[in-house]
C-alpha positions as CSV (number, residue, x, y, z in Angstrom):
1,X,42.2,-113.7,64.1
2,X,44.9,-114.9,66.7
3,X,48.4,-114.2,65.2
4,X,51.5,-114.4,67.1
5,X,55.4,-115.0,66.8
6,X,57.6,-117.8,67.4
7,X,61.2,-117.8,67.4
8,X,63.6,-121.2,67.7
9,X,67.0,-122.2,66.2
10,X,65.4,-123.2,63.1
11,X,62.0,-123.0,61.4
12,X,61.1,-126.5,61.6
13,X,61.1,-125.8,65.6
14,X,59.6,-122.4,65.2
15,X,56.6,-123.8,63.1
16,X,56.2,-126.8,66.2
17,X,56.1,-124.4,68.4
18,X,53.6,-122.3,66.6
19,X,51.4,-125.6,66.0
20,X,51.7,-126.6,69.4
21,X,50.1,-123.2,70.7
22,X,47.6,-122.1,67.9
23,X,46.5,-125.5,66.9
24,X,46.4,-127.7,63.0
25,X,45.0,-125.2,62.2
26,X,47.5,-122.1,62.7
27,X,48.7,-120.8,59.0
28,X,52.5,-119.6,58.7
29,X,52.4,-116.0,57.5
30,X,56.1,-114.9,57.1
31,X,59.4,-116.1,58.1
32,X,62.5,-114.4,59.2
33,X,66.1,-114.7,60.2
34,X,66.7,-112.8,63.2
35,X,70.9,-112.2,63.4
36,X,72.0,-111.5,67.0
37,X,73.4,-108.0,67.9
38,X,77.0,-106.9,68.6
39,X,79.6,-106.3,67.2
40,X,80.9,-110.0,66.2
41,X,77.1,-111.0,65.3
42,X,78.2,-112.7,62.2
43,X,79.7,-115.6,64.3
44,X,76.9,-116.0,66.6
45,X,73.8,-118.5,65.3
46,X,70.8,-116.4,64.2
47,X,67.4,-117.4,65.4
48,X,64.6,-118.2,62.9
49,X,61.2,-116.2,63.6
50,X,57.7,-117.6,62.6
51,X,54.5,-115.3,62.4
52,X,51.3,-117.3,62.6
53,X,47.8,-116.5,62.5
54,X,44.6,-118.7,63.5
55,X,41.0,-117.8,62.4
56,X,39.1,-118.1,65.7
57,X,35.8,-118.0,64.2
58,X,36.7,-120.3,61.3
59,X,37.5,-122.7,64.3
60,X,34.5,-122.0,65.7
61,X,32.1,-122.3,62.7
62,X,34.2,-125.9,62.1
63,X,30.4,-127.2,63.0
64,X,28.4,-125.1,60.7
65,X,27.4,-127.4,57.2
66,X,26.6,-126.8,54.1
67,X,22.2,-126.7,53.6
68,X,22.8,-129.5,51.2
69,X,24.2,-131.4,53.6
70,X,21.5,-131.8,55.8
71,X,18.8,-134.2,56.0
72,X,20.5,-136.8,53.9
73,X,18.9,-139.0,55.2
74,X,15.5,-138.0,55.5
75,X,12.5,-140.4,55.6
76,X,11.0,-140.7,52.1
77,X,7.4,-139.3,53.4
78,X,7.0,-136.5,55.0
79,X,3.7,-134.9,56.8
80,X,2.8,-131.2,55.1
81,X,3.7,-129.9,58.6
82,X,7.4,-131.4,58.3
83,X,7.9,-129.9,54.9
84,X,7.1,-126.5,55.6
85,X,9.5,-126.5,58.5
86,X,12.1,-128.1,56.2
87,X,11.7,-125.3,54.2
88,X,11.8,-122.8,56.1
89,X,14.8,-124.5,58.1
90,X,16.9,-125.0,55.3
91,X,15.9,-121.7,54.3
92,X,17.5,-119.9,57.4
93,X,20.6,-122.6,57.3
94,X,21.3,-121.2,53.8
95,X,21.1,-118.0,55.0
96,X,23.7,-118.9,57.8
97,X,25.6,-120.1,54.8
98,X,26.2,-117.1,53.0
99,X,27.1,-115.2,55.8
100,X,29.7,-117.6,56.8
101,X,31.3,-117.0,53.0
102,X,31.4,-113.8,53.7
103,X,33.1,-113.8,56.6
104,X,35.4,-116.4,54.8
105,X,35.5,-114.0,52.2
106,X,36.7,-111.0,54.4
107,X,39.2,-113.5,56.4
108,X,41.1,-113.7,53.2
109,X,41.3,-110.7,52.3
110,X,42.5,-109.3,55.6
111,X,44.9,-112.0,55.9
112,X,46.5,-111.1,52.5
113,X,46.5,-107.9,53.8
114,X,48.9,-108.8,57.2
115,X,50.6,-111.2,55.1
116,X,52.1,-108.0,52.4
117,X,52.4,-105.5,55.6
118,X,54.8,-108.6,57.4
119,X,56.7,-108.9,54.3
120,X,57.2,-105.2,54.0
121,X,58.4,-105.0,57.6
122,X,60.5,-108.0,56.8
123,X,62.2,-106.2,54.2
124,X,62.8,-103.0,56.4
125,X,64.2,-104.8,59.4
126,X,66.8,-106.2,56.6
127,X,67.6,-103.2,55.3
128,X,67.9,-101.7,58.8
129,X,71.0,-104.8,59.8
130,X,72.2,-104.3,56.7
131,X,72.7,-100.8,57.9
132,X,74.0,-101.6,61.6
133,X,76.4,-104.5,60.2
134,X,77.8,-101.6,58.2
135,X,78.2,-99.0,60.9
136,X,80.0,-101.8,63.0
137,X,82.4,-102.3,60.0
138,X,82.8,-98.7,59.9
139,X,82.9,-98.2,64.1
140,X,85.2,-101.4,65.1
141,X,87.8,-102.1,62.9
142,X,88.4,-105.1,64.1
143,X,85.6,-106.5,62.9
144,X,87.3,-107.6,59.1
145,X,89.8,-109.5,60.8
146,X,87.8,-111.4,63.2
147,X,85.6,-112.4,60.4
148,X,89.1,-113.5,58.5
149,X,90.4,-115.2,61.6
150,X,86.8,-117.1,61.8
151,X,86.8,-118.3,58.1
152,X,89.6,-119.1,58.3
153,X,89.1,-122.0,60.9
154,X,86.0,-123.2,59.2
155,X,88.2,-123.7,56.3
156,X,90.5,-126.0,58.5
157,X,87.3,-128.0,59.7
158,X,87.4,-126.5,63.4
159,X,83.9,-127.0,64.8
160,X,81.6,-123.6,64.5
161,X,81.0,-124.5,68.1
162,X,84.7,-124.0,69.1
163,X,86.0,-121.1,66.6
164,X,82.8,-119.0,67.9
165,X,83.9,-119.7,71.3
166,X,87.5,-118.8,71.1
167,X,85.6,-115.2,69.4
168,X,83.5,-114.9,72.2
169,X,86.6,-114.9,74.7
170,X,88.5,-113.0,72.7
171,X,86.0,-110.2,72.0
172,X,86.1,-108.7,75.1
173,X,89.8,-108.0,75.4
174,X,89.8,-105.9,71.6
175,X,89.7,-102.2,71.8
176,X,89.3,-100.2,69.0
177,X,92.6,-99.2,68.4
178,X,93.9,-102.8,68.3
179,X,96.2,-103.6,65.4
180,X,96.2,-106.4,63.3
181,X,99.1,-108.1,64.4
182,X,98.1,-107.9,68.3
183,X,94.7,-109.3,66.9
184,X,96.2,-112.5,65.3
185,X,98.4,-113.1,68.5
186,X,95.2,-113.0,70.6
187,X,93.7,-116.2,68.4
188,X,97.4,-117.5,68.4
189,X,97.6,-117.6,72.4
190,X,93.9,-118.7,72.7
191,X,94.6,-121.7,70.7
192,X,97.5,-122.8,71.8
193,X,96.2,-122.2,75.4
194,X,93.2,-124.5,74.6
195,X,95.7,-126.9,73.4
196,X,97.4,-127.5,76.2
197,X,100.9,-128.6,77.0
198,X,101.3,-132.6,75.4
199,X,102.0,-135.1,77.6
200,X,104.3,-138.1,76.3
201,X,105.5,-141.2,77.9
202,X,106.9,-140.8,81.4
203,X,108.9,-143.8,83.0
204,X,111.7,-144.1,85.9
205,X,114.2,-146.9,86.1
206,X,112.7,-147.6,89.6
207,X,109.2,-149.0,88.3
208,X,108.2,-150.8,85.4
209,X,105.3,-148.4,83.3
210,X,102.9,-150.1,81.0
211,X,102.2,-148.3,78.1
212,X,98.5,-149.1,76.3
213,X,97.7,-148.4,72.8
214,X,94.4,-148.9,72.2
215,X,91.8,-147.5,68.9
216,X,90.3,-148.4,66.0
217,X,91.5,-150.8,62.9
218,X,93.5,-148.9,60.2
219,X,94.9,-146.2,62.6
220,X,98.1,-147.3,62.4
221,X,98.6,-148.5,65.9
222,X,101.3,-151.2,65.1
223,X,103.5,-148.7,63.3
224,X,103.5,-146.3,65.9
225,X,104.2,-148.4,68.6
226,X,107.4,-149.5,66.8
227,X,108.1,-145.8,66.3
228,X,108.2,-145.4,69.9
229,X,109.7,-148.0,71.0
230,X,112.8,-147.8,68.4
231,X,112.8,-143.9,70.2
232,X,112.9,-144.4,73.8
233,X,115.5,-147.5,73.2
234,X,117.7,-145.6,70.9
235,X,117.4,-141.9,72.0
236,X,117.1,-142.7,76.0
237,X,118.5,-145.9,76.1
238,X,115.3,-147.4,78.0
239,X,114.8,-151.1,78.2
240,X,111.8,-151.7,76.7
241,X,109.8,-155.2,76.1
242,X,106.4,-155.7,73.5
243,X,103.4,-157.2,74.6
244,X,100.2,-157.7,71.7
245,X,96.8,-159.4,72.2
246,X,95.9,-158.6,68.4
247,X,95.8,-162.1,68.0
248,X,92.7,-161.4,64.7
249,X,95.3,-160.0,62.7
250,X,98.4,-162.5,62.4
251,X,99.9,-160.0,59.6
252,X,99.7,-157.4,62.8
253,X,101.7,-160.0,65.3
254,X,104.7,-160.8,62.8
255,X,104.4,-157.2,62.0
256,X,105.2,-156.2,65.7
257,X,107.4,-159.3,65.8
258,X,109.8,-157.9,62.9
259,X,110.4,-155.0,64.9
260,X,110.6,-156.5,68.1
261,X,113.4,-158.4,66.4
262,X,115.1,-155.6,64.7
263,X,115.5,-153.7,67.7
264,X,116.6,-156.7,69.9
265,X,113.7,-156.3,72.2
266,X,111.3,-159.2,73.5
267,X,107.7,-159.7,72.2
268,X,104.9,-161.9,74.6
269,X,102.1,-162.6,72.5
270,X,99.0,-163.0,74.9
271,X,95.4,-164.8,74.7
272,X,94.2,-163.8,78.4
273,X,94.1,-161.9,81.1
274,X,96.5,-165.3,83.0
275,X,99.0,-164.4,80.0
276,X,98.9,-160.8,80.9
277,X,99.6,-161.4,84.7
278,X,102.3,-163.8,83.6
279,X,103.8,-161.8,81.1
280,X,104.2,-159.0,83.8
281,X,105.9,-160.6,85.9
282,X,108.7,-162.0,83.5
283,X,108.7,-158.1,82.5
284,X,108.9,-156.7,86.1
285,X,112.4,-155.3,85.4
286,X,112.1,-153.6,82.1
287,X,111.6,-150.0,82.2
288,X,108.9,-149.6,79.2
289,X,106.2,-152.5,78.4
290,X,104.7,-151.5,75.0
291,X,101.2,-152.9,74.6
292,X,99.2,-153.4,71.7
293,X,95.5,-154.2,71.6
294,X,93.2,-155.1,68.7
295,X,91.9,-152.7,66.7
296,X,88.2,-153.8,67.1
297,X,85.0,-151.8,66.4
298,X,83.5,-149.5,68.4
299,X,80.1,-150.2,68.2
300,X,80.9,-154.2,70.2
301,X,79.9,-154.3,73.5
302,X,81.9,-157.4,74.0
303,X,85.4,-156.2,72.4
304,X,85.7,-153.0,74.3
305,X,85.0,-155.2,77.8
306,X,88.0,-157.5,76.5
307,X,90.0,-154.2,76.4
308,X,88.6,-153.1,79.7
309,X,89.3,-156.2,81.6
310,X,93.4,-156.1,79.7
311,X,93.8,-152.0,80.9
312,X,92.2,-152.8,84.4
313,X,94.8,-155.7,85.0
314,X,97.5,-153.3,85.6
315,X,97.0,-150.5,88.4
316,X,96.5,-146.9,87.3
317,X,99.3,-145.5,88.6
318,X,101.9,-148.3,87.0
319,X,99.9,-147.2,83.5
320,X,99.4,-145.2,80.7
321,X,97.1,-145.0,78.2
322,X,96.8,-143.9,74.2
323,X,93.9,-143.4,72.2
324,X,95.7,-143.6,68.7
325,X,93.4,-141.9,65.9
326,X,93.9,-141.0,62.0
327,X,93.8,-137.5,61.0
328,X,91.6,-138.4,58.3
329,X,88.8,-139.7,60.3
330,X,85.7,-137.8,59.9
331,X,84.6,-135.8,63.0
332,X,81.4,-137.7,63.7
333,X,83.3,-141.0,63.7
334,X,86.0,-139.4,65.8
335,X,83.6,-138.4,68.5
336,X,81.5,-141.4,69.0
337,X,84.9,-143.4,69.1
338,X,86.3,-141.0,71.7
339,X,83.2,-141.7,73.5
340,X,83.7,-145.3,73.6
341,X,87.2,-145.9,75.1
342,X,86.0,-142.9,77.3
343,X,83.9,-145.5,78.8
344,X,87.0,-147.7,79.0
345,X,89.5,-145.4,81.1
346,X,91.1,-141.8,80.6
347,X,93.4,-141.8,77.9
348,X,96.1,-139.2,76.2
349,X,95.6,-138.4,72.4
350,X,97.8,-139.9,69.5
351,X,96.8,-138.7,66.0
352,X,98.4,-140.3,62.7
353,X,98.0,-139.7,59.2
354,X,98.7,-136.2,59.0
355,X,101.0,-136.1,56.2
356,X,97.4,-137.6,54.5
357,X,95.7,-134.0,55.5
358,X,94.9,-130.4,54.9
359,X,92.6,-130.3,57.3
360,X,93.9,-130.2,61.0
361,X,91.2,-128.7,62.3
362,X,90.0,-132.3,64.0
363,X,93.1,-132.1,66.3
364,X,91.6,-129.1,67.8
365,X,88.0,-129.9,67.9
366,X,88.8,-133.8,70.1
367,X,91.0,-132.1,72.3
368,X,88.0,-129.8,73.1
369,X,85.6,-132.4,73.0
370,X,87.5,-134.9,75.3
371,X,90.0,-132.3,77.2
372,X,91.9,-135.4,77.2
373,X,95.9,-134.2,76.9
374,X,97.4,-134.3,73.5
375,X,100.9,-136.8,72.8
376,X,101.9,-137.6,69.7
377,X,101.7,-136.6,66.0
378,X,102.3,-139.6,63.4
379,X,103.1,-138.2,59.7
380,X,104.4,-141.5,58.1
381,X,105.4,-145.2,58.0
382,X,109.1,-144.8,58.3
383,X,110.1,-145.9,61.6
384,X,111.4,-144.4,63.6
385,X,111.5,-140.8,62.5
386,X,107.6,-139.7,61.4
387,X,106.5,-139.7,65.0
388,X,107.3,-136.4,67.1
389,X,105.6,-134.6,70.3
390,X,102.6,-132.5,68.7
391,X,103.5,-129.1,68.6
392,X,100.6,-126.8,69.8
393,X,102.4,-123.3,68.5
394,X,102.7,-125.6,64.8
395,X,99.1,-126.1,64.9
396,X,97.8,-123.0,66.0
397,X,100.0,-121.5,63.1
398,X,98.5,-123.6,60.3
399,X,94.9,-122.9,61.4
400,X,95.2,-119.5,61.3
401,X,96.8,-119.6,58.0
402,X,100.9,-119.6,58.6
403,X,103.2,-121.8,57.2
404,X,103.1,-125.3,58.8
């Protein structure tokens, strides 16, 4: 008997593997959880060990049949010469027979035999982590607060990927003797570090900048676009002019056009890429042209090269350009729509929604994802106040528990 162990990041794997190598016919004996040492091994991914055994002589005697198997089809008259050795051949094939049960037989049993010994040193090698995690409780005390800190992220939907990582940097720079509070203000740093300083919108009265909003439907692109623009009119006195090629949603274009109006600023409403040009040049002496594209899906080919062709009209350094995204969003959707406009041009990050969220957590985990820069936080529909730089110190405060 062949038996061997396999180890992957989850059985399925480790029982391929162990297929691959031993054959069909390989037979899983015992399974295990392997965590990974060190101190902080609770936030690492365990691997998942498979024992499997094949019976090399079972494979072998695959060939061997039954004696009433053979000569099924014999002839239905035989010569006394042919009888006798039929006879005394199924004779000796019968004999073959038993001894291959027996060996069967004895296969068994010594295979239940390895099975109970594996799950008895299964059940040791438990006992034994069980003992190690407890003399690293006892030997680093440290270790309860990282494993607070670590929850504590989950909880607040950072990616394991990411909340491991920051524990992995951090790890190394904790002594023994660390306190609490010096502990906390290591993950504190780290994530407002990872973070980054935001970037807003930049302008000088010297060049016109075009400003790009782009991202799905729903986000609540419209609404911040009139945020901003009522905020860099009021508060900085910039001139400022609206430009929208959402011509699917009328209700978006008379939506834009009641602020436009409010605010005593002029809206273009474009159909092509001639418009665009045209509407730049009537625009050429405005400080800030706001530009608002159609929330279309992500999964079109065709839409996203519509927004392509609108960026690429203006040259990169006379532009800027927002990815706005809800809060609410779930992570998967977030990333393959970050990987989209990716595909489009770099953008800066604009999140909405978050006074409809606990969970900040996806803040974190897109900025990681993307490393694109971080802008604007969106926490309402009155205009223009609920709109405001995003605060990395805020953030890293609320994931690690502290009052918003």
């Amino acid at each position: 008997m062949n038996i061997k162990k396999f180890q992957a990041t989850s059985e399925t794997e480790a029982i391929l593997l162990a297929k691959e190598e031993l054959g069909k016919n390989a037979i899983v004996m015992n399974i295990k959880t392997i965590s990974p040492k060190g101190i902080f091994k609770l936030f690492r991914k365990p691997l998942v060990e498979v024992t499997a055994a094949v019976d090399e002589m079972q494979v072998q005697n695959e060939g061997v049949k039954h004696p009433n198997d053979i000569n099924k089809n014999k002839p239905p008259f035989e010569s006394t010469f042919n009888k006798g050795f039929r006879v005394s051949q199924m004779k000796e094939d019968y004999s073959v027979g038993l001894e291959s049960s027996a060996i069967e037989e004895k296969l068994n049993h010594l295979q239940s035999m390895l099975a109970e010994q594996l799950i008895k040193t299964s059940k040791q090698e438990e006992k034994i982590e069980v003992k190690e995690k407890k003399k690293d409780e006892e030997a680093n005390p440290n270790y309860a607060c990282v494993q607070l800190v670590y929850n504590q992220l989950i909880s607040h939907d950072v990616d394991e990927k990411y909340a491991n990582q920051i524990i992995t940097e951090i790890e190394t720079t904790l002594k023994k003797d660390t306190t609490i509070d010096t502990i906390l203000g290591s993950f504190y740093q780290k994530i407002i570090l990872k973070l980054g300083q935001p970037k807003t919108i930049e302008y000088s009265q010297d060049k016109t900048k075009y400003i790009y909003f782009i991202g799905p439907t729903g986000v609540g692109k419209t609404t911040t676009i009139a945020k901003i623009a009522s905020s860099y009119k009021v508060g900085k006195q910039a001139k400022i002019a609206l430009i929208t090629s959402d011509t699917y949603r009328i209700a978006a274009v008379e939506q834009l056009r009641t602020y436009a109006n409010i605010l005593d600023v002029p809206l273009r409403v474009i159909y092509s890429e001639t418009e665009m040009q045209e509407a730049m040049e009537d625009f050429k002496d405005y400080d800030l042209v706001l530009i608002d594209t159609a929330g279309r899906s992500h999964k079109s080919r065709e839409q996203r090269d519509d927004i392509d062709k609108l960026v690429h009209i203006v040259p990169e350094e006379d532009r800027e350009v927002y990815l706005v995204l809800s809060a609410t969003t779930k992570y998967k959707d977030l990333i393959r729509i970050a990987e989209t406009y990716s595909d489009i041009v770099n953008y800066r990050l604009i999140f909405t929604k978050l006074d409809e969220t606990t969970g900040i957590g996806n803040i974190f985990n897109i900025r990681m994802y993307t490393n694109a820069p971080l802008s604007y936080a969106a926490f309402g529909q009155n205009v223009p106040d609920d709109i405001e730089k995003i605060d990395a110190q805020s953030i890293a405060r609320q994931l690690l528990g502290g009052n918003e």
